[in-house]
Every structure is written in C-alpha cells, then in structure tokens.
TORDO-733486 format. One record per atom (N, C-alpha, C): residue number from 0; residue in three letters; chain; atom name; x, y, z. Coordinates in steps of 0.2 Angstrom, whole numbers. Layout:
! TORDO-733486
     k     r   c    a    east   north      up
   NUM   ALA   A   CA       X       Y       Z
...
END
This chain:
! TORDO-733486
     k     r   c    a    east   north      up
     0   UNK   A    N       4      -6       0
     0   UNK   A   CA       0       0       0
     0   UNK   A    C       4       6       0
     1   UNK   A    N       2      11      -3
     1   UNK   A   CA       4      16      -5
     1   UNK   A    C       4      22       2
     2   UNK   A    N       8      25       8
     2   UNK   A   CA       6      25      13
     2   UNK   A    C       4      33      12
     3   UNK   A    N       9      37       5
     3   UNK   A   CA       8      44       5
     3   UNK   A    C       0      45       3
     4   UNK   A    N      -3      42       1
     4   UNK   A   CA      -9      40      -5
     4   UNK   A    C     -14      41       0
     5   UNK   A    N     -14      38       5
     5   UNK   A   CA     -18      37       9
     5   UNK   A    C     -19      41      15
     6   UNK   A    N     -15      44      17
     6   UNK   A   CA     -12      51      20
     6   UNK   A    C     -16      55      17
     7   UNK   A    N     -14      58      10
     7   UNK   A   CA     -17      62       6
     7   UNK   A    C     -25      63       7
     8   UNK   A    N     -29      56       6
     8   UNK   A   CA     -37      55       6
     8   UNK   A    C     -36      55      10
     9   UNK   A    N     -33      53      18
     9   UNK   A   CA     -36      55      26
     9   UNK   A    C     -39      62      26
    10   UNK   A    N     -32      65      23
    10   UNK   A   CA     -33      73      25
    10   UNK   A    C     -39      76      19
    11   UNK   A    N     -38      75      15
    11   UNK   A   CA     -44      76      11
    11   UNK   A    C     -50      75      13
    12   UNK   A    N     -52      67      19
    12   UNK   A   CA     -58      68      20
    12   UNK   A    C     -61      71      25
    13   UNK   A    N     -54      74      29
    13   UNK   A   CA     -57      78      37
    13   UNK   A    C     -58      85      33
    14   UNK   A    N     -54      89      28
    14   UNK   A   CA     -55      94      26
    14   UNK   A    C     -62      96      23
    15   UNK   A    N     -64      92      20
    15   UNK   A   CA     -71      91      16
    15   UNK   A    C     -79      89      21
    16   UNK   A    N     -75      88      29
    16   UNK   A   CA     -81      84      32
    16   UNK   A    C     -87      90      33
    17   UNK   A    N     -91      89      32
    17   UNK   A   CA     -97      95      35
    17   UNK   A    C    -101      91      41
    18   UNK   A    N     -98      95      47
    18   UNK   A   CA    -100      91      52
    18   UNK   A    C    -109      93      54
    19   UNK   A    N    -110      99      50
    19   UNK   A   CA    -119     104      51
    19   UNK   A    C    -123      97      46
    20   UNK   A    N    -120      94      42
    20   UNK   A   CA    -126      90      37
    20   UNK   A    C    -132      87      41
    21   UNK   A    N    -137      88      39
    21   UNK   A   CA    -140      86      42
    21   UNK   A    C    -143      86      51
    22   UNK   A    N    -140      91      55
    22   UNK   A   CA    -140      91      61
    22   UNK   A    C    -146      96      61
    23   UNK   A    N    -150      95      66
    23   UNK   A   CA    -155     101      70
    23   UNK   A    C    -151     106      67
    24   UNK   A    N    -158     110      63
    24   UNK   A   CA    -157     119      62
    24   UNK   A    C    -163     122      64
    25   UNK   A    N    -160     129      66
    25   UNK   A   CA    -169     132      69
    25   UNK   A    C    -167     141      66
    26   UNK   A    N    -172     144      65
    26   UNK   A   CA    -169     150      63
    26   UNK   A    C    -174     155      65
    27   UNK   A    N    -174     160      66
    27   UNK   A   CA    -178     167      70
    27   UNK   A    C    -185     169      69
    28   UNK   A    N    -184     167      59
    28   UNK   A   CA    -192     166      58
    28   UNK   A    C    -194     162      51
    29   UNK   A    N    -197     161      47
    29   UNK   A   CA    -199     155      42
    29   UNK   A    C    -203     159      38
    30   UNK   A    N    -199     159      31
    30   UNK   A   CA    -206     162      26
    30   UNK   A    C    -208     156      21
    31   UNK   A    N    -212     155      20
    31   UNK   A   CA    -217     150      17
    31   UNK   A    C    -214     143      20
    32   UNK   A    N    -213     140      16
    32   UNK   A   CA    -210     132      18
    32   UNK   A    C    -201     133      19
    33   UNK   A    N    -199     138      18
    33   UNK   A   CA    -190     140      18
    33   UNK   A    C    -189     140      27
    34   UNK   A    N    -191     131      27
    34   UNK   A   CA    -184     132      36
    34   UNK   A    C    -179     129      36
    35   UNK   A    N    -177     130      43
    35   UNK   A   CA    -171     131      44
    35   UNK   A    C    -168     123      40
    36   UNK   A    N    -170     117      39
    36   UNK   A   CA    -168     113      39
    36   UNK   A    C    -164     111      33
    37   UNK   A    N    -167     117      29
    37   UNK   A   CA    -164     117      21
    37   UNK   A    C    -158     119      20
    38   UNK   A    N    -156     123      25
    38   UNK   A   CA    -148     125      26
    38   UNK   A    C    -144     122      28
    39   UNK   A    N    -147     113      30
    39   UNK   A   CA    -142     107      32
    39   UNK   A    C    -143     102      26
    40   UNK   A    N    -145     103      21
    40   UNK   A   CA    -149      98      19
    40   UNK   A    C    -144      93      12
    41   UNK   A    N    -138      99      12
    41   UNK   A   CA    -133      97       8
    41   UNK   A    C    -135      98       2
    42   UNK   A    N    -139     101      -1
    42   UNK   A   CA    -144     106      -7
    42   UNK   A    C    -141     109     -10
    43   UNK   A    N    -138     113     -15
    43   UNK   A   CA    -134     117     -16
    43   UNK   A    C    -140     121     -20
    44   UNK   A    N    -147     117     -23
    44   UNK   A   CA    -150     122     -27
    44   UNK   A    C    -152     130     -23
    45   UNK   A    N    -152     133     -27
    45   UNK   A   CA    -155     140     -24
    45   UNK   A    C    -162     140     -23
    46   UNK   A    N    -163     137     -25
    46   UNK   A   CA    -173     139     -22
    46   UNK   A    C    -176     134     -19
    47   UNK   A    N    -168     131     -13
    47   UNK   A   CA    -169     126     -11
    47   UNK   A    C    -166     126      -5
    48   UNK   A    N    -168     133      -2
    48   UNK   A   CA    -165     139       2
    48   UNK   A    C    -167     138      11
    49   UNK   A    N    -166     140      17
    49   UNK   A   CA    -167     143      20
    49   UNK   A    C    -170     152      20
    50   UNK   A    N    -174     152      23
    50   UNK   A   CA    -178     161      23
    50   UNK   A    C    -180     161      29
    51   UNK   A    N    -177     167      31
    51   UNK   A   CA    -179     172      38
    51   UNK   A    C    -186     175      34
    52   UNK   A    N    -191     176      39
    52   UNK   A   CA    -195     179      37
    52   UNK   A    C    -199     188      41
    53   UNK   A    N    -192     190      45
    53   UNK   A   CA    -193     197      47
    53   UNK   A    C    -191     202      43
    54   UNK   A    N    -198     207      38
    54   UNK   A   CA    -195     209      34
    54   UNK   A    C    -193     217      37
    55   UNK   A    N    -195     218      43
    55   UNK   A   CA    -193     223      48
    55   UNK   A    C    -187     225      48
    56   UNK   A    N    -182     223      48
    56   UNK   A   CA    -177     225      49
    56   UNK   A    C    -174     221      56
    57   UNK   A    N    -177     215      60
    57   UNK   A   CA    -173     216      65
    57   UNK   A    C    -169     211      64
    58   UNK   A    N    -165     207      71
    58   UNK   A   CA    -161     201      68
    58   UNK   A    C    -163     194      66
    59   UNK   A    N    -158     193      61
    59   UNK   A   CA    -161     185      60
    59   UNK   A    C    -156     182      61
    60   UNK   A    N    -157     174      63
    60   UNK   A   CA    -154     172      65
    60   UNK   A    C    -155     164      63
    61   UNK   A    N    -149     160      62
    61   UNK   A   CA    -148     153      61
    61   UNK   A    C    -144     149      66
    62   UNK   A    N    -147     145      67
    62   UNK   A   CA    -143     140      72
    62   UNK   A    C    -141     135      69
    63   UNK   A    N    -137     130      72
    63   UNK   A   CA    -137     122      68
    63   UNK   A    C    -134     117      75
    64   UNK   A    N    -138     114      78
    64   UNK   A   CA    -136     110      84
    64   UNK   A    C    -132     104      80
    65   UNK   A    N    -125     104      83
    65   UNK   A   CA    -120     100      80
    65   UNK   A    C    -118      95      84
    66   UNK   A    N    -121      95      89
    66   UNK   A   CA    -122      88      94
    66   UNK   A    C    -118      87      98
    67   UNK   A    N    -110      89      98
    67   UNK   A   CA    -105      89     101
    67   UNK   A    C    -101      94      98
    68   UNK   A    N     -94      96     104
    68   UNK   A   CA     -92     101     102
    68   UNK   A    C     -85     100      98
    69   UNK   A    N     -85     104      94
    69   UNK   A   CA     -81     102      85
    69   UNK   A    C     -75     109      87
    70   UNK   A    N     -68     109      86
    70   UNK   A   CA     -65     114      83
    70   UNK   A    C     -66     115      76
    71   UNK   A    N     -68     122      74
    71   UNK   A   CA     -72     123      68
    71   UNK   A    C     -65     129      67
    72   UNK   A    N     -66     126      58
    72   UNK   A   CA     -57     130      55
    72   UNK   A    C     -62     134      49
    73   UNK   A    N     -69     133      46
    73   UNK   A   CA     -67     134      42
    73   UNK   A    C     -79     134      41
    74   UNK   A    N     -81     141      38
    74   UNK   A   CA     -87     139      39
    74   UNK   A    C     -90     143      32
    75   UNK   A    N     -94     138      28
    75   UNK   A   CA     -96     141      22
    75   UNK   A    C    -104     143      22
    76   UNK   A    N    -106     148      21
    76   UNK   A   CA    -112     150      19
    76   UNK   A    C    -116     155      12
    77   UNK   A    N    -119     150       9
    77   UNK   A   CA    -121     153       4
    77   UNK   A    C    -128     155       2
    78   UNK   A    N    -125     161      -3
    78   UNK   A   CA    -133     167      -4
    78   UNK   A    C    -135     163     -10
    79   UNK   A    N    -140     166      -8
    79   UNK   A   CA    -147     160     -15
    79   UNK   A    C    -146     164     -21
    80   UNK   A    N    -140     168     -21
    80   UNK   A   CA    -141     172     -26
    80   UNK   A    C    -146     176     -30
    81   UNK   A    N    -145     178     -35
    81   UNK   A   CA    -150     186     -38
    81   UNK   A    C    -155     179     -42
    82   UNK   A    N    -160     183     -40
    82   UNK   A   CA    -167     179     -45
    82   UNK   A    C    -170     173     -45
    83   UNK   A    N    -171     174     -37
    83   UNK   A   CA    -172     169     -32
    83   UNK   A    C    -181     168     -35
    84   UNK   A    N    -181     163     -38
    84   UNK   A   CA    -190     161     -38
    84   UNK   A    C    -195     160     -33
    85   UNK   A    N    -190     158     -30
    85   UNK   A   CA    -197     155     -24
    85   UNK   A    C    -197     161     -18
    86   UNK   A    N    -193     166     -19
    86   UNK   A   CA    -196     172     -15
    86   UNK   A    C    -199     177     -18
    87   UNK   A    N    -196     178     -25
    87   UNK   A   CA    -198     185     -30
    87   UNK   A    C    -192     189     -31
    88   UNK   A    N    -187     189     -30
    88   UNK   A   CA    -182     195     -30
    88   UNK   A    C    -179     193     -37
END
C-alpha cells in the first residue's frame, strides 16, 4: 500500500467533512416552507434555500445543533443568489 496515497485521502476527508449535514437547524423566523432545515440539507440548489421571514429589519438568525463540540477551522455560507424564484427577488 501506497502509505503517502492514503495520508493524502485522510486529510482530504477531514477537510471536506461537514459536520452541520443534516444536524438540527432552527432559525428566527420561516417564510413560506423556507426552514431552517434546508440549510443542512446538503442542497446546493438555490430555491432550495433557508428564509428568515422578518421583513422589519430586525435580527435573524440561524442555528445548527451539532451535537457535540467540533473545533471549527473553516465555515461556508451561501446566498441563494439574484433571481431567487421561490421568494420573487
């Protein structure tokens, strides 16, 4: 066995792990069916979003209960982008 090979796919899989997949999400407020749980769901489509539904101005907020405690090196969060259908913008 190849020992560098394997080393390489070690560390490949710990950098890539997303420990949020799937784990309890809760968020401030919910527009139509857009909960929190869309934002675990490993979903990359856009209209396949979480949505706070405070159009006020006040804060929103996302959680993600991750069951135990993780050192976190690195946290990705993506916008649904312009021309979002399932809100109208």
């Amino acid at each position: 066995m190849h020992y560098p090979y394997v080393l390489k796919y070690l560390l490949w899989f710990i950098i890539v792990l997303n420990v949020a997949f799937q784990r309890p999400a809760y968020q401030s407020s919910t527009w139509l069916t857009l909960s929190a749980d869309l934002s675990v769901d490993g979903n990359p489509v856009y209209n396949r979003c979480a949505h706070n539904a405070d159009l006020t101005g006040g804060a929103n907020w996302l959680v993600v209960d991750l069951g135990k405690q993780y050192y976190i090196q690195n946290v990705v969060l993506t916008n649904r982008g312009k021309d979002c259908p399932s809100c109208g913008e």
